[in-house]
N, C-alpha and C positions, 0 to 999 in steps of 0.2 A: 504493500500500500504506500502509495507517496506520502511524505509531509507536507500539512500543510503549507509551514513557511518555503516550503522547495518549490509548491505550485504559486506561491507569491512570488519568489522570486523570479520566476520564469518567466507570469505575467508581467513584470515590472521591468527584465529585460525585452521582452516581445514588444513593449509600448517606446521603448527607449529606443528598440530597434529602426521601429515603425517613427516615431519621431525623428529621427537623426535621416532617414529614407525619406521620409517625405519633404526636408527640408532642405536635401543635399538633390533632388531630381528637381523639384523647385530651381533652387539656384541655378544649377549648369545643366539640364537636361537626366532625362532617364538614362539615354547611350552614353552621355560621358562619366556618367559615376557609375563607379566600382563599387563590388559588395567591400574589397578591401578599407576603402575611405570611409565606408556605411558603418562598417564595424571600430574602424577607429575614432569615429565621431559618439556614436553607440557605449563604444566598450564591449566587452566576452569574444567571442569569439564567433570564426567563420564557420564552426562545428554549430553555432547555436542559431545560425541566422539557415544553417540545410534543414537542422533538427524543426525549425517552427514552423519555414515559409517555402524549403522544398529548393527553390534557385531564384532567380532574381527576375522573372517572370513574376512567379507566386507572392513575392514581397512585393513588387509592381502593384499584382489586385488586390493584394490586403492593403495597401497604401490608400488606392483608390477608394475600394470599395468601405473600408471601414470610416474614412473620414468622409465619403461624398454623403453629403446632408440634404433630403428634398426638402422641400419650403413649408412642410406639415408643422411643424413647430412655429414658423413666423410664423403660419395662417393663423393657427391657435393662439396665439399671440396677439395678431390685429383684431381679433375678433373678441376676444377676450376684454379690451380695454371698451367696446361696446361703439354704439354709433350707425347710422344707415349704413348702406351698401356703401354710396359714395366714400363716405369718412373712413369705412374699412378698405375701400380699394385702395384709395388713396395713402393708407398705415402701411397697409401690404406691399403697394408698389415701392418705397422706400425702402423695405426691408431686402424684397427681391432685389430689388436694382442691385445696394450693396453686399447682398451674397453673392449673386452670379457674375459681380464685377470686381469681386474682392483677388488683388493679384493673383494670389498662390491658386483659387479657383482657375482663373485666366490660366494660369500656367499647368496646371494638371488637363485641363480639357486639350490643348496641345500638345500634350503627351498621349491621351487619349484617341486624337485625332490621327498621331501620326503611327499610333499602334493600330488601328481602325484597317489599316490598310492591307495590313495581314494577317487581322485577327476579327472578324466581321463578330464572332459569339462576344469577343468582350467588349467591342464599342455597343453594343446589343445592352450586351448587361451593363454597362453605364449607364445608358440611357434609360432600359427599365429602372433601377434607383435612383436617378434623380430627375430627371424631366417627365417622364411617366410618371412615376408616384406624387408629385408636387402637382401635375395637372390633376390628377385624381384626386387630391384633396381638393384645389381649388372649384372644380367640379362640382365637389362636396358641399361645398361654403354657398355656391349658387345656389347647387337640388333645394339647401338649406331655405332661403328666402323665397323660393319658387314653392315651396309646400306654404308656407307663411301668407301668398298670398301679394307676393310684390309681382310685378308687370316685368317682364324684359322683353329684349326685341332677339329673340334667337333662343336653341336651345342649353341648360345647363353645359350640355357638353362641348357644344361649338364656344360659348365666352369663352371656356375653361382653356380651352385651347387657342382664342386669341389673346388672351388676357397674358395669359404664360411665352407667348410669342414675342411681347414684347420685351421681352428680357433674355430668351433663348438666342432670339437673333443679334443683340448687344453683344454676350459674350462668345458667340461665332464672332461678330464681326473684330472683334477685341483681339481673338486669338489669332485671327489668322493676320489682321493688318497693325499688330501692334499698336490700338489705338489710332493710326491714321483716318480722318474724318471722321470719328467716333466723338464729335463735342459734348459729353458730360454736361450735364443742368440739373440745377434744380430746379431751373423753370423749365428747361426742356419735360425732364422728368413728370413735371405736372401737367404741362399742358401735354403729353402723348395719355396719361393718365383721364384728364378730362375728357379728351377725345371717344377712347372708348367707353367711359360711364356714360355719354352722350347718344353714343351710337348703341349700346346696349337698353339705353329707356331708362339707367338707371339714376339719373341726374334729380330726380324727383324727393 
């Protein structure tokens, strides 16, 4: 039977791993870092990074997949602090905006992208966790007011998916032009925001 503290410590190297990997693919790319720099950023050894994550592949989608976060929790969040549709779109789009434009997101979805290319099941599985499950919620948040009895111009599912578009398309466009013509606003921000509570009915 293991000890306890042996499966703590494991866990606590596994996280340290995974921290030091996700910060060093960040910085210079996933091709240019080594498991060797991984682990001396880390600490333990190259024995412990085959023992948890298999090869540098495996530590790649445990990178990804355990830090990429869908927008379920902002939703919960905007919604939570209460308000019509609009006051909640409007929380939301703030929130999305600076997750899906937050660098290191910017820089994992480029890694994402340029693995996508000979890995079609895991640009797949990116997408299913986090732009799939965030539309689903936001889906959610719609069905939510559409049983209550509010008017929109479309269904639950169609907003959910233009609403989420407008942020999907920001950090595409982010990653692949390094910010080139990509102007940042906070009034941009609002007024694309406006636009679709408008065009949605939901402006009321």
């Amino acid at each position: 039977m293991t000890d306890l503290s042996e499966c703590d410590r494991l866990d606590q190297r596994r996280r340290a791993i995974l921290a030091s990997a996700r910060a060093l693919f960040v910085e210079q790319g996933y091709e240019k870092t080594t498991l060797g720099e991984i682990v001396e950023r880390a600490g333990g050894s190259l024995a412990t990074v085959y023992k948890l994550f298999g090869n540098k592949d495996g530590l790649l989608e445990a990178v990804i997949f355990e830090g990429a976060q869908s927008g379920e929790a902002l939703i919960r969040e905007a919604s939570a602090l209460g308000g019509g549709p609009a006051a909640i779109l409007h929380r939301l789009a703030v929130s999305l905006d600076a997750h899906f434009l937050d660098p290191e997101v910017v820089a994992l979805v480029r890694i994402v992208i340029a693995r996508s290319i000979n890995n079609r099941d895991f640009a797949r599985l990116f997408f299913e966790r986090t732009a799939t499950s965030t539309r689903t919620a936001i889906e959610d948040l719609f069905e939510s007011w559409h049983r209550s009895g509010v008017a929109m111009n479309g269904t639950p599912a169609a907003l959910a998916e233009l609403f989420l578009g407008l942020f999907v398309s920001d950090v595409h466009a982010e990653a692949i032009s390094h910010g080139i013509g990509l102007a940042r606003s906070p009034e941009r921000l609002r007024a694309r925001t406006d636009f679709f509570i408008q065009g949605a009915g939901l402006g009321g």
